[in-house]
VEXFI-433585 format. One record per residue (C-alpha): residue number from 1; residue in one letter; x, y, z. Coordinates in Angstrom, 1 decimal. Example, Ala and Ser with C-alpha at 12.3 -4.5 7.8 and 13.67 -1.06 7.14 Angstrom:
! VEXFI-433585
<r 1, 'A', <12.3, -4.5, 7.8>>
<r 2, 'S', <13.7, -1.1, 7.1>>
***
This chain:
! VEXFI-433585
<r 1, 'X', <70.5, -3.8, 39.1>>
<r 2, 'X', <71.6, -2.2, 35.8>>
<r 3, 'X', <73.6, -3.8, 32.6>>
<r 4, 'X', <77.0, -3.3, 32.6>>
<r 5, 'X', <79.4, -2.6, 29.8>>
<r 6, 'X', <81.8, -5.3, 29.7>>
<r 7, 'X', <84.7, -4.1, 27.6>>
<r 8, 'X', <86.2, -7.2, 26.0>>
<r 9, 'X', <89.2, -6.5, 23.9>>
<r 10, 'X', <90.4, -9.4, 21.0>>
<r 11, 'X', <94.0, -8.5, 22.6>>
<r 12, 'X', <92.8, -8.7, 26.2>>
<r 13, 'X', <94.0, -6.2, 28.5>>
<r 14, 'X', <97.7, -5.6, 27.6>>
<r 15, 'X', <96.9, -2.6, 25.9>>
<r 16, 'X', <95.4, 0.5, 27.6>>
<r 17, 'X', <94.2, 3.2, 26.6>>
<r 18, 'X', <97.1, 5.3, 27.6>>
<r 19, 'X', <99.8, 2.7, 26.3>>
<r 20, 'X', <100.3, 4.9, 23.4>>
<r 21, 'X', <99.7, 8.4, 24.8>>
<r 22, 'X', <101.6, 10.1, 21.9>>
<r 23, 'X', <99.4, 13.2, 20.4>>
<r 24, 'X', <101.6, 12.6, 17.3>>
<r 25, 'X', <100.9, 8.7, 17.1>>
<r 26, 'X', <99.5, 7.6, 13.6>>
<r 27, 'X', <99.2, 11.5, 12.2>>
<r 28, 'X', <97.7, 13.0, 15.5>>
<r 29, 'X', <96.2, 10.7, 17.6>>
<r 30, 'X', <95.9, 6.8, 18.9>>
<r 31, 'X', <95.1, 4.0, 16.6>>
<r 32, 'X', <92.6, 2.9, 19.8>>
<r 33, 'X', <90.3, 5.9, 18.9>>
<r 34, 'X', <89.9, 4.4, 15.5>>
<r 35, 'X', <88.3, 1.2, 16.7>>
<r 36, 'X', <84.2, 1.8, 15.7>>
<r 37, 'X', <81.7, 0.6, 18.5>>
<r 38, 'X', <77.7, 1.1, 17.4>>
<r 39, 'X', <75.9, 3.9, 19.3>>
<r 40, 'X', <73.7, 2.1, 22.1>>
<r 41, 'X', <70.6, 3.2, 24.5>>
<r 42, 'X', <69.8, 0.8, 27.4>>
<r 43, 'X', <66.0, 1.6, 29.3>>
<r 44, 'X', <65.1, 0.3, 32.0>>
<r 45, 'X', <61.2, -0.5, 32.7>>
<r 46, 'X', <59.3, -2.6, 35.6>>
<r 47, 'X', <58.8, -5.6, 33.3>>
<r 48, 'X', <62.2, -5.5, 31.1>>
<r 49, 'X', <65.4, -4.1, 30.0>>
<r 50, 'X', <65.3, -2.3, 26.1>>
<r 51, 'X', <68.5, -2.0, 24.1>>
<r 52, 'X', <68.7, -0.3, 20.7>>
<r 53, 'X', <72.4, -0.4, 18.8>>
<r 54, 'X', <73.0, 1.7, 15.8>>
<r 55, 'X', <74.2, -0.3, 13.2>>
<r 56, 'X', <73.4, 0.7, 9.6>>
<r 57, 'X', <74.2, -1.2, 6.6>>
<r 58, 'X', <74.0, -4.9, 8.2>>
<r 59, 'X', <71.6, -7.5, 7.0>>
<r 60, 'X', <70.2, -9.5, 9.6>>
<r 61, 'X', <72.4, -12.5, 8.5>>
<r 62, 'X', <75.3, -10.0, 9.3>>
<r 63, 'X', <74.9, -10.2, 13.5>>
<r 64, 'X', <75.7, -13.4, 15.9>>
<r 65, 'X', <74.3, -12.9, 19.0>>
<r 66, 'X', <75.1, -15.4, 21.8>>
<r 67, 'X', <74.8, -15.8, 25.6>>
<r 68, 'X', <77.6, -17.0, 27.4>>
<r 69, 'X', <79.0, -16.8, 31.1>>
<r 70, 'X', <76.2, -14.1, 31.8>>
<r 71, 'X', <77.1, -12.0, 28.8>>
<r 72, 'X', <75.0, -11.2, 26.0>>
<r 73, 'X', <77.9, -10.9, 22.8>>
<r 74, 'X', <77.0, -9.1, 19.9>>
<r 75, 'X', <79.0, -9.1, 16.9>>
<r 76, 'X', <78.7, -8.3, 13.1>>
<r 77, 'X', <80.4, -8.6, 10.0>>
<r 78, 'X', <79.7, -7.5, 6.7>>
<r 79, 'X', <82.1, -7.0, 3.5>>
<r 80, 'X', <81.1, -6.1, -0.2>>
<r 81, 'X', <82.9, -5.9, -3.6>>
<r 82, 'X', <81.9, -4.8, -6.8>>
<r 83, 'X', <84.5, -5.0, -9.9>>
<r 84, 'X', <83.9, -3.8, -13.3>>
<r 85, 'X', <85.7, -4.3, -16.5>>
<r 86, 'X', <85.0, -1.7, -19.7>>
<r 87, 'X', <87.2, -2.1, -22.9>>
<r 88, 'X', <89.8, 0.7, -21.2>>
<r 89, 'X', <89.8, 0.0, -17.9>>
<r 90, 'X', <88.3, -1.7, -15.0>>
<r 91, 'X', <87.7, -0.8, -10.9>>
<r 92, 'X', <87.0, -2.6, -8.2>>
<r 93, 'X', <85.8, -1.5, -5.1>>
<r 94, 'X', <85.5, -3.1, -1.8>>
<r 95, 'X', <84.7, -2.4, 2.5>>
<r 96, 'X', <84.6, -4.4, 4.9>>
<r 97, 'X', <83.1, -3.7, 8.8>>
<r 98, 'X', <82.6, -5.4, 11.6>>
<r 99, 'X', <81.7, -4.5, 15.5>>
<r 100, 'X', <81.8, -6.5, 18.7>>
<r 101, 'X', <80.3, -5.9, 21.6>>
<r 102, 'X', <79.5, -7.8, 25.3>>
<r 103, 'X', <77.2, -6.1, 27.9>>
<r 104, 'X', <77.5, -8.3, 31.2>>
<r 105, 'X', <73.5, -9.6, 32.3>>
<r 106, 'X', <72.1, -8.8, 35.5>>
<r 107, 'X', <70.8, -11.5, 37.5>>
<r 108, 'X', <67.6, -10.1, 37.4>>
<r 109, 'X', <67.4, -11.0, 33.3>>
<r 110, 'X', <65.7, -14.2, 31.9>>
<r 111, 'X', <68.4, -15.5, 29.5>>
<r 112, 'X', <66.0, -17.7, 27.9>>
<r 113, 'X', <63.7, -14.9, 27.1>>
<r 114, 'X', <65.7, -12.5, 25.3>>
<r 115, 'X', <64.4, -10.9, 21.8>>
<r 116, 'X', <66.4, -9.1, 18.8>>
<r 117, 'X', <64.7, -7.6, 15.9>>
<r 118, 'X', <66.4, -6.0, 13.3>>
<r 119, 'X', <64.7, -2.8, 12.0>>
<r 120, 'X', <66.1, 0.3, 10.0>>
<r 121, 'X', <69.6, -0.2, 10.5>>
<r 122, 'X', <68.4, -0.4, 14.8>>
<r 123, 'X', <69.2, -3.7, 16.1>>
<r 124, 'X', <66.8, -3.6, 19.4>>
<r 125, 'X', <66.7, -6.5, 22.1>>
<r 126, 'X', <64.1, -6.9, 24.9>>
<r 127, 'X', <65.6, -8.8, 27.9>>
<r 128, 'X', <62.6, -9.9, 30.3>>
<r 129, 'X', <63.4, -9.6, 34.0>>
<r 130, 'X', <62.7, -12.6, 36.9>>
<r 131, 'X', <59.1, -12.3, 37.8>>
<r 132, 'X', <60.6, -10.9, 41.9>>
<r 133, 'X', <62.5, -8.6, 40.0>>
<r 134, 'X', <59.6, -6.8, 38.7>>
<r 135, 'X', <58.5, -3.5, 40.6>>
<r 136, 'X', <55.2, -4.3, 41.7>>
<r 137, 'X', <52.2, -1.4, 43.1>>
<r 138, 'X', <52.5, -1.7, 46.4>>
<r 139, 'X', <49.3, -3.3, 48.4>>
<r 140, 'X', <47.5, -0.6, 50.6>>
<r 141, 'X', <46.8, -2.4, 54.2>>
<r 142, 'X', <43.8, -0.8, 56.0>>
<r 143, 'X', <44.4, 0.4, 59.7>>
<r 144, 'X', <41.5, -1.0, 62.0>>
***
């Protein structure tokens, strides 16, 4: 079994994607394909699933991961300000980003032995599977 994308919206699903199907909409295109998701990988191996999400300019404080109703929710938030004053003038600057994202578990996954490191601006999680879900070498039986 593989991990699935579960596409979990704040709004929930009263808006589709072709709710606002105007090319014109907000100076060529719809506001939807603004929303930012982090790049992701998934890799699947005999002993575990691997997960790398692209997410530069987070500190690890940033992210709150959780596991909930079989879901593994990943979310990050992260604003900054700087403000200077001179004798003539003064600036301030500021950003704010922020990403959410829930990938549904398979059954196959030990919730309780999930791991996240945060490397590089790469956020990578290792998701052990269930010892029977493991491919095993099959066993050669000799023919008397």
């Amino acid at each position: 079994m593989s991990l699935v994308k579960f596409n979990k919206r704040p709004w929930g699903n009263l808006i589709t994607p072709d709710f606002f199907n105007s090319d014109d909409f907000f100076n060529g295109g719809s506001w939807l394909n603004t929303i930012q998701e982090p790049a992701m990988n998934v890799k699947e191996n005999d002993d575990n699933f691997e997960i790398e999400l692209a997410a530069p300019g987070y500190d690890k404080k940033d992210f709150n991961v959780s596991i909930e109703n079989g879901c593994l929710n990943i979310s990050a938030e992260n604003s900054n300000s700087k403000e200077e004053e001179e004798d003539t003038y003064s600036r301030k600057e500021f950003s704010y980003t922020s990403f959410q994202k829930s990938l549904r578990l398979p059954e196959s996954v030990l919730d309780d032995k999930i791991k996240a490191t945060y490397k590089d601006g790469v956020l990578k999680f290792k998701l052990a599977k269930k010892e029977e879900a493991k491919k095993h070498t099959p066993k050669t039986v000799e023919i008397s």
